[in-house]
C-alpha positions as CSV (number, residue, x, y, z in Angstrom):
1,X,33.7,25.5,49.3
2,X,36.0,24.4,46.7
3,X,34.6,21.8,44.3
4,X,35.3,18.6,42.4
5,X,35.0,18.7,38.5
6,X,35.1,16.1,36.2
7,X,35.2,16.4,32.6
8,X,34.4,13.2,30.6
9,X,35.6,11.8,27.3
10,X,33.3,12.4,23.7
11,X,32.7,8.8,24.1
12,X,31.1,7.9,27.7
13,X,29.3,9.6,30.4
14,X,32.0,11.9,32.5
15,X,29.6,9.4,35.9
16,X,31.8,6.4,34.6
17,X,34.9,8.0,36.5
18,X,31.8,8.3,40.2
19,X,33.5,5.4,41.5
20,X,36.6,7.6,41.7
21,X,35.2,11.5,42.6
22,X,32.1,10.1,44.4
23,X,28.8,10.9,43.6
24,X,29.7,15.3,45.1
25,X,31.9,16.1,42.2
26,X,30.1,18.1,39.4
27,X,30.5,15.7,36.5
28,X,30.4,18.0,32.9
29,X,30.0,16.1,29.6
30,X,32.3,17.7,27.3
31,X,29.7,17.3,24.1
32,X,27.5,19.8,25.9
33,X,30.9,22.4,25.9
34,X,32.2,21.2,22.4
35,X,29.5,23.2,20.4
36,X,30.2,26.4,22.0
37,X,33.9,26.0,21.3
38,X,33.7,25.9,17.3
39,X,32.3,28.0,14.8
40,X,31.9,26.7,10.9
41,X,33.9,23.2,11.9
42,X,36.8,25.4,12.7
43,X,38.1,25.3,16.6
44,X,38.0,28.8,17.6
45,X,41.1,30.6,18.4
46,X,40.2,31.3,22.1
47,X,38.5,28.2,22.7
48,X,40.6,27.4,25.9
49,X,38.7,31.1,27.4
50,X,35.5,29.5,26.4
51,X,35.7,26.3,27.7
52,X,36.8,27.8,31.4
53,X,33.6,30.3,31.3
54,X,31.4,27.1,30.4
55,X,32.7,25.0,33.3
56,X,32.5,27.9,35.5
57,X,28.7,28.2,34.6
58,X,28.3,24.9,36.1
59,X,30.9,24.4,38.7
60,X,31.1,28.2,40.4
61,X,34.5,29.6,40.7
62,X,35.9,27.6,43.0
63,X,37.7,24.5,41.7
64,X,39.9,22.2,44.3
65,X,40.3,19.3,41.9
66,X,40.0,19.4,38.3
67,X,39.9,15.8,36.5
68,X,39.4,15.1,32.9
69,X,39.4,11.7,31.1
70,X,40.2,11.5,27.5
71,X,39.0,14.9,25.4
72,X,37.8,15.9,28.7
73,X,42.0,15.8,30.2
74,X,42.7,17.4,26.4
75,X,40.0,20.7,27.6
76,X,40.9,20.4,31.6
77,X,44.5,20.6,30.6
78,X,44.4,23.9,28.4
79,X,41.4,25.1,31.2
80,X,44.5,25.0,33.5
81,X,45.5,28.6,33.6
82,X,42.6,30.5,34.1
83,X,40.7,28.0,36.5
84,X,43.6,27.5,38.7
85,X,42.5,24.2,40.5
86,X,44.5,23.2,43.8
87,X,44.9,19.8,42.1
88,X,44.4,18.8,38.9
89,X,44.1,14.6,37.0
90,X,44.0,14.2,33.7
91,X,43.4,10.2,32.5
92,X,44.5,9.2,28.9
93,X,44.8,13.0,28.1
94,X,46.4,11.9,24.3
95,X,45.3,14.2,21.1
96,X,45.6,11.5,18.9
97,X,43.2,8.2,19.0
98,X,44.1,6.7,16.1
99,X,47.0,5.4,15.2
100,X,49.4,6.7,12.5
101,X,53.1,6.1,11.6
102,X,54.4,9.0,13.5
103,X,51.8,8.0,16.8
104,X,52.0,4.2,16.8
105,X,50.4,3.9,20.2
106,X,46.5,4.0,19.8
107,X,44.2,2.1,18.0
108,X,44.1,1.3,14.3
């Protein structure tokens, strides 16, 4: 049976988006991934290969929907590829959160 995954933002618990999924979707807290993905504060190269073998440890092989809010939309998005979800949300899925003068649109 195909699944529901959720990824959550660094900030909140990925259960603030239940409401939405319901309480069947396997919701994964991307601080508990984000370790595993860098090495020496450096982002390792094939993070995006990581990151998909670490939601598959807790989700199976079988995604129908693939959500991700916030950092978790950032790792669902580049997860894409070799997860191959029948559907796929991503909520507020921006790289930046702060605002600069070339990405005006966040928060100071």
């Amino acid at each position: 049976m195909k699944r529901t995954v959720v990824l959550g933002g660094w900030a909140f618990s990925p259960r603030v988006l239940e409401p939405v999924f319901g309480p069947g979707a396997q919701y994964i807290d991307v601080n508990s991934l984000i370790p595993s993905l860098i090495n020496d504060e450096q982002v390792l190269p094939d993070w995006p290969a990581i990151a998909s073998e670490k939601i598959r440890e807790h989700s199976g092989n079988e995604i129908g929907l693939l959500a991700g809010w916030s950092t978790g939309a950032i790792i669902a998005c580049a997860c894409l590829q070799s997860l191959k979800p029948t559907k796929t949300f991503l909520f507020a899925a921006t790289a930046s959160f702060c605002r600069s003068p070339d990405f005006p649109q966040n928060w100071d």
